[in-house]
N, C-alpha and C positions, 0 to 999 in steps of 0.2 A: 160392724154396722151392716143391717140390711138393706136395701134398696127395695121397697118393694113401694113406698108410698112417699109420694112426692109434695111439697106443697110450696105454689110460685104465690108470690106476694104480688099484688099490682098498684101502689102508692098513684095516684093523681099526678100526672105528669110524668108517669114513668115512661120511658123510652121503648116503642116500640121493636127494636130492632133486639135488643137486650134481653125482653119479653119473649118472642121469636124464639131466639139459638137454647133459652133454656128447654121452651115448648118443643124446639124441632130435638134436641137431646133427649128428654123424659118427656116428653108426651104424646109421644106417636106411638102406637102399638105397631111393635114388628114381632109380634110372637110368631107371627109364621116363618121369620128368620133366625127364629132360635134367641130371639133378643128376650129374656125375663118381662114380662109383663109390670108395667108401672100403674099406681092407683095416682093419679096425678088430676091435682085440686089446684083451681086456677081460684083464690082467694085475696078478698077485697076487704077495708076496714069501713068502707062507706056504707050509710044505712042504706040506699036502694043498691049496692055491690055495682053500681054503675061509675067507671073509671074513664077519662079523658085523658084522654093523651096527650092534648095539648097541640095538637097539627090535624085536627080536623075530623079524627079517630075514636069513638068512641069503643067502649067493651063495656059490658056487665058480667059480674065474674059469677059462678055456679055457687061459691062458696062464700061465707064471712069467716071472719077470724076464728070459727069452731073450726072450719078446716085443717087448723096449725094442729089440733090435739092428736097427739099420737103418732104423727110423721115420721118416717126416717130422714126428712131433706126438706128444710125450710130454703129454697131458692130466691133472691134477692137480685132483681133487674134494677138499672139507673133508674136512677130518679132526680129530682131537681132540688137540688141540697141546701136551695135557698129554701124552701119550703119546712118548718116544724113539723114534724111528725105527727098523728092521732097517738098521744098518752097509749090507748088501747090495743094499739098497733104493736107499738113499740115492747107492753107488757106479753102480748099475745109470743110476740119473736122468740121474747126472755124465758117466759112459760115452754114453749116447744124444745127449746134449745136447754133448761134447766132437767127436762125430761128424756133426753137421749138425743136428741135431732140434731144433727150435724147442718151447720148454717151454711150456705155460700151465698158467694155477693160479685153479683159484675159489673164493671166500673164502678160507677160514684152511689151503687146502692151499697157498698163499704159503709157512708156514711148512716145509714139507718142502723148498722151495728154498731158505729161511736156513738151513736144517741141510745142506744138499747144497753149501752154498759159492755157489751160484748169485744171491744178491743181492746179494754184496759190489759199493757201487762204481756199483749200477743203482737206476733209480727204477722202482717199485713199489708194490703199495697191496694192500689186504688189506678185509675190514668192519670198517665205521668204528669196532665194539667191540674189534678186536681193532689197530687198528694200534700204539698205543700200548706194546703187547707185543712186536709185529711189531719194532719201533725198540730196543725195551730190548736183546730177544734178536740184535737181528743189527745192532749199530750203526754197520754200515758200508752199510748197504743205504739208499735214499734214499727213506723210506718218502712217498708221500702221499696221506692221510687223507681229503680231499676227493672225490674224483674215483670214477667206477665202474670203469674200469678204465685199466691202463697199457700200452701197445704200445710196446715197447721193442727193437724189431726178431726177436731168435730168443727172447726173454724177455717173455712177456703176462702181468700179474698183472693180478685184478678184486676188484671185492667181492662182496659176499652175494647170494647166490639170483642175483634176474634177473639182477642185472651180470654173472653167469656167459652168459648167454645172452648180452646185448650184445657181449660181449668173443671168445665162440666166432664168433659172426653176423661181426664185423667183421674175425677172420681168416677167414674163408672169405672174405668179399667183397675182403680183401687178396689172397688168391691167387687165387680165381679168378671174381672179377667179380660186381658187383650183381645181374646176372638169376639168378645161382643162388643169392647171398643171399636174394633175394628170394623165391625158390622153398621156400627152409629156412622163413623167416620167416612165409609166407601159411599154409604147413599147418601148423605151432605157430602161428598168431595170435595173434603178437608182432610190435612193429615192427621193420624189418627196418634200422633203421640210428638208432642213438642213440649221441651223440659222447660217448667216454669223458671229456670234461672236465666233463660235468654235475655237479653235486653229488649226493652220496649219500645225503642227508636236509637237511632244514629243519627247524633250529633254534627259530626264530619262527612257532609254526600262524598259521594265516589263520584267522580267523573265518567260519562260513558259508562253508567252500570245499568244493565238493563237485568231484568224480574230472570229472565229465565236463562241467561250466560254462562251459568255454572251447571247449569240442569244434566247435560248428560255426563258431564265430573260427578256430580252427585248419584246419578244414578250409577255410575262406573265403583263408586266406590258401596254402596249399597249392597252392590255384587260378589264386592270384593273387600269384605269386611275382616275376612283372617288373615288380609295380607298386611304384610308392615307398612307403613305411609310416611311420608315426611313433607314437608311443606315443600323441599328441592321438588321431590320425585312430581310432588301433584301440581306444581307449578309450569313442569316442564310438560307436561300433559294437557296442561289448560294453554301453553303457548304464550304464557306470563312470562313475568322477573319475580321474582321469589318476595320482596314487598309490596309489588303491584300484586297478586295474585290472594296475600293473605290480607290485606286490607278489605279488597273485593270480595273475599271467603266472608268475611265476620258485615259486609254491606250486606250480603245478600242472606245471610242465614241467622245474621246475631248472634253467632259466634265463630270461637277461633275454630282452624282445622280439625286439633288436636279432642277440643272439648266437642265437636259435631260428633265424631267417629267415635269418642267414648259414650258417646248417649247414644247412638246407634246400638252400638254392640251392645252397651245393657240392654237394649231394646231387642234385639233379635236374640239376647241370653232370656229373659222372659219369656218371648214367644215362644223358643224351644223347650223350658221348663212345664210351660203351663200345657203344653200343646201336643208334647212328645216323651217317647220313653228313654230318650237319650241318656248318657249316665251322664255327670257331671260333668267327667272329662270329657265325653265328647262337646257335650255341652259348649264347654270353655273352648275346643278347636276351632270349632263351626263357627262361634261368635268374635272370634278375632282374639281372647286372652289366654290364649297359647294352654296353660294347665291349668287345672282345680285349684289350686294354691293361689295362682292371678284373681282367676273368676273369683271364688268367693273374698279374696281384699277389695275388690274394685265394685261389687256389687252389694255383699255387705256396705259397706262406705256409701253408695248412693241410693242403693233403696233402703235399708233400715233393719233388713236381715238376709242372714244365711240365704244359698240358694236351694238349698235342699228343704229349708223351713218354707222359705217362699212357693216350691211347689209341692210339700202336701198341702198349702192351704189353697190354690191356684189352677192344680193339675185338670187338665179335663181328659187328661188320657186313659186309656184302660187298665195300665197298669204301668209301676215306674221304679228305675231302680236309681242308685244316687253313687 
């Protein structure tokens, strides 16, 4: 899929904030930071394109529902899912997305795709208050409730607030490469890569857990991503007990040890595929899975292919060898 043209849906009571993180994703031009140029159509179904927010906010959008034809990215902010849809809205989505356009949805604008036909059959996830509705209203869609968001190939559903950002971040860096994720990511100062199978809240608080207690463990191991790790070794460095220490790991990060440091390490195996001429092997040192044999089971298995597939399509290096 290409990225080159954008189109945000804005329903009558859509959520500002939702609206926001997709606009501050695809709709800033940063070409002068090497960021690809978006054509990004902020489109309304109302006859004067005039959208309320509902907290005092008014918008009129540039575009109507022609804006949907021909899109690479139909984008879908919350909205109030008590509210029926415009018939015409709902065709326009089906129309774009019937035509190649890859839809996404953050939080409860999910629901606009269980009304448009587009979750029968797919898995997908909504905020965690609402999936349970999500499921009632559209019981053929495969909702799931845990997770920040779902990449379902031309179908991206997320949850609440940031997981919109997570979920936008990770299709850019699907199409087109971590250094321009990265570029999105540094000037919102958010991270620029968090794996949608984290959990979406914790059930059980932690006692005395505070936001940033693990921050320079984290950043220690960041560092030190080709070394071996064990819950003992990073518990005794955090000046824990080895069950206080991993409870408070998965409080503060939404997940285990074990699963942080393997999403890392595909993370910084990416970066050095897309970004460098490293061979494979090296590849695999630098990023924590010891040989080529490691690296390609553990990456094949999380992202979908090979690593040597994944950087001819990826590379932005001058030249690469495998």
């Amino acid at each position: 899929m290409a990225l080159r043209t954008v189109a945000a849906v804005v329903p009558q009571r859509c959520a500002p904030f939702e609206f926001g993180l997709i606009h501050e994703v695809f709709g800033i031009d940063r070409s002068d930071e090497g960021v690809p140029a978006v054509d990004f159509r902020v489109c309304s179904a109302e006859p004067d394109r005039t959208v309320d927010f509902g907290t005092g906010l008014r918008l009129r959008a540039p575009h109507g529902l022609d804006g949907l034809l021909g899109v690479d990215l139909v984008a879908l902010p919350a909205c109030d899912t008590s509210r029926p849809q415009p018939p015409e809205l709902l065709d326009a989505i089906r129309a774009a997305h019937a035509a190649g356009a890859t839809v996404l949805s953050v939080c409860s604008g999910a629901f606009l795709l269980g009304e448009a036909g587009l979750l029968d059959g797919r898995p997908c996830t909504t905020h965690w208050m609402h999936t349970d509705e999500l499921a009632k209203r559209f019981p053929l869609a495969k909702v799931d409730s845990g997770v920040l968001y779902v990449d379902d190939g031309d179908l991206i559903t997320s949850a609440g607030t940031a997981a919109g950002i997570d979920a936008c971040l990770h299709l850019v860096r699907r199409e087109l490469g971590s250094a321009v994720a990265t570029k999105i990511a540094r000037r919102m100062v958010v991270p620029p890569q968090r794996d949608g199978g984290q959990r979406q809240y914790i059930e059980q608080p932690v006692p005395q857990c505070t936001g940033d207690s693990l921050a320079e463990l984290l950043e220690y191991l960041i560092e030190h991503l080709a070394d071996e790790h064990s819950v003992r070794s990073l518990a005794r460095r955090a000046a824990m007990s080895d069950r206080t220490f991993a409870r408070r790991f998965v409080a503060e990060t939404g997940m285990s040890p074990a699963k942080w440091i393997a999403a890392q390490r595909i993370s910084r195996a990416r970066t050095l595929l897309e970004d460098t001429a490293l061979s494979i092997e090296q590849v695999a040192g630098h990023s924590g899975f010891g040989t080529a044999a490691g690296l390609r089971h553990h990456f094949t298995r999380q992202v979908g292919v090979a690593p040597a597939e994944y950087r001819r399509t990826f590379s932005s290096a001058m030249s690469t060898a495998s």
